[in-house]
Each structure stands twice: as structure tokens, then as C-alpha cells.
C-alpha positions as CSV (number, residue, x, y, z in Angstrom):
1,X,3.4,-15.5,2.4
2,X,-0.2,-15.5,3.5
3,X,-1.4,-18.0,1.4
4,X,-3.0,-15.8,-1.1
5,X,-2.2,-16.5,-4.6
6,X,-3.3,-13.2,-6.2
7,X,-0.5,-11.6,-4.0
8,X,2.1,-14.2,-5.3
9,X,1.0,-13.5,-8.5
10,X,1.1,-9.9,-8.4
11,X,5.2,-9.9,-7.1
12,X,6.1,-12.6,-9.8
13,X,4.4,-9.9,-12.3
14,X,6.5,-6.8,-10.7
15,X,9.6,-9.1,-10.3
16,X,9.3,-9.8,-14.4
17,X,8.6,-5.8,-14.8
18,X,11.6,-5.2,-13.2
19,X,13.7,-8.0,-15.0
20,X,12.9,-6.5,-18.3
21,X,14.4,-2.9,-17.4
22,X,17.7,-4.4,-17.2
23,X,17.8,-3.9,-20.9
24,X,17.1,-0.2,-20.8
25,X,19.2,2.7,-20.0
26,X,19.7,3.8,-16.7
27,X,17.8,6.6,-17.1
28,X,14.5,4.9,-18.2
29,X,15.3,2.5,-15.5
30,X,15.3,4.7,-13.2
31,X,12.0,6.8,-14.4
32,X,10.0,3.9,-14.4
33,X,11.0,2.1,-11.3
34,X,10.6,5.5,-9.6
35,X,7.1,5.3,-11.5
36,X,6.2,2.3,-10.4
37,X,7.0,2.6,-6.8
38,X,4.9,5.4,-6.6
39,X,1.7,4.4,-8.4
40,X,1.7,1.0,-6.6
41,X,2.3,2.7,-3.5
42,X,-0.3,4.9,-3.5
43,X,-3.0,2.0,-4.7
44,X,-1.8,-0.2,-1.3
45,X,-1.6,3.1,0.7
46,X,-5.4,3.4,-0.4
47,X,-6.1,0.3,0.3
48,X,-4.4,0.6,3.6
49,X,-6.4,3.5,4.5
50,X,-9.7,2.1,3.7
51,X,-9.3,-1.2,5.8
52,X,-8.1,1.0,8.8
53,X,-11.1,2.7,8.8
54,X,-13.1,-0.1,8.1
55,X,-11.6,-1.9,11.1
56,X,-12.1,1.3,13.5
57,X,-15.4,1.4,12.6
58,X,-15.9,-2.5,13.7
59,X,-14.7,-1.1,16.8
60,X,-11.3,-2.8,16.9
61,X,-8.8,-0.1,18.5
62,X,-5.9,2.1,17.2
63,X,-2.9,-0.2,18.9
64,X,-4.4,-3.3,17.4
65,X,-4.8,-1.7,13.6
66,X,-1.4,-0.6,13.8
67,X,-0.1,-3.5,14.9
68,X,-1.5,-4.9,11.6
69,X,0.4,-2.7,9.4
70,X,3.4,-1.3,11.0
71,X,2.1,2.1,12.3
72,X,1.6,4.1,15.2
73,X,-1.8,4.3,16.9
74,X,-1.2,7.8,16.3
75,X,-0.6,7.5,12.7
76,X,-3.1,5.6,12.4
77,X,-5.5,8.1,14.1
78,X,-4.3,10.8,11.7
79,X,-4.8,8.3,8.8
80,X,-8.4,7.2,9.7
81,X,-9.5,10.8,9.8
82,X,-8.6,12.0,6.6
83,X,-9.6,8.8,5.1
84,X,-13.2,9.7,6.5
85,X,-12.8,13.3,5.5
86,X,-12.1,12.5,1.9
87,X,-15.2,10.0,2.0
88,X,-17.6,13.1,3.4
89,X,-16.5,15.3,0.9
């Protein structure tokens, strides 16, 4: 971990979510895991995108951004221009 206790916080919440589906059938586990995996995924994705941009434009370069968070500069290229597309439009 990084140290940051909002983070730790946040797993031990999703960890207890997940706990508690145990008692459901598989179908509704499986719904709302499925569910959750997206909706959190697309709020860090977000997240994501924004401090990539943010980074670029603080001059710091594709390679190194990527680095950061597992992607290819050229992913990361692709990602940092729709990011600023979506914030023009």
C-alpha cells in the first residue's frame, strides 16, 4: 500500500460488499459483482484519465505517465486526447 488510508478504507469496504453476497444466489452474485466491477471501474478509469492529462499538461512525457499506470505511451496518447476532447465539448 501507499500509505493512504482512504484507499485502505475503500478495499476493506468492497471486501465486506463482497462478503455479504455469499448469502445470495448465484445469480444476484453474479449481477452485482458484474455491477460493481463496472461502475468502480469506470470512476478510477475517470480518474485515471484526468490525472494523465493533467500530468501531460505539466509537461511530464507519455513513457513516464504510462509507467505510472501500466499503459502504453500510445495508449496513453489515445487516452489523453479524448479525455481533452470530452473536456472541449
Amino acid at each position: 500500500m501507499d500509505g493512504r488510508p482512504e484507499i485502505d478504507s475503500l478495499v476493506a469496504q468492497v471486501e465486506r460488499f463482497c462478503g455479504s453476497l455469499r448469502r445470495l444466489s448465484p445469480e444476484a452474485r453474479l449481477r452485482l459483482a458484474a455491477r460493481l466491477r463496472d461502475e468502480l471501474g469506470q470512476v478510477v478509469e475517470t480518474a485515471i484519465d484526468a490525472s494523465m492529462t493533467a500530468a501531460a499538461r505539466r509537461g511530464w512525457g507519455l513513457r513516464r505517465i504510462g509507467r505510472l499506470v501500466g499503459l502504453s505511451h500510445e495508449t496513453v496518447r489515445s487516452r489523453i486526447g479524448r479525455s481533452m476532447e470530452s473536456e472541449r465539448a
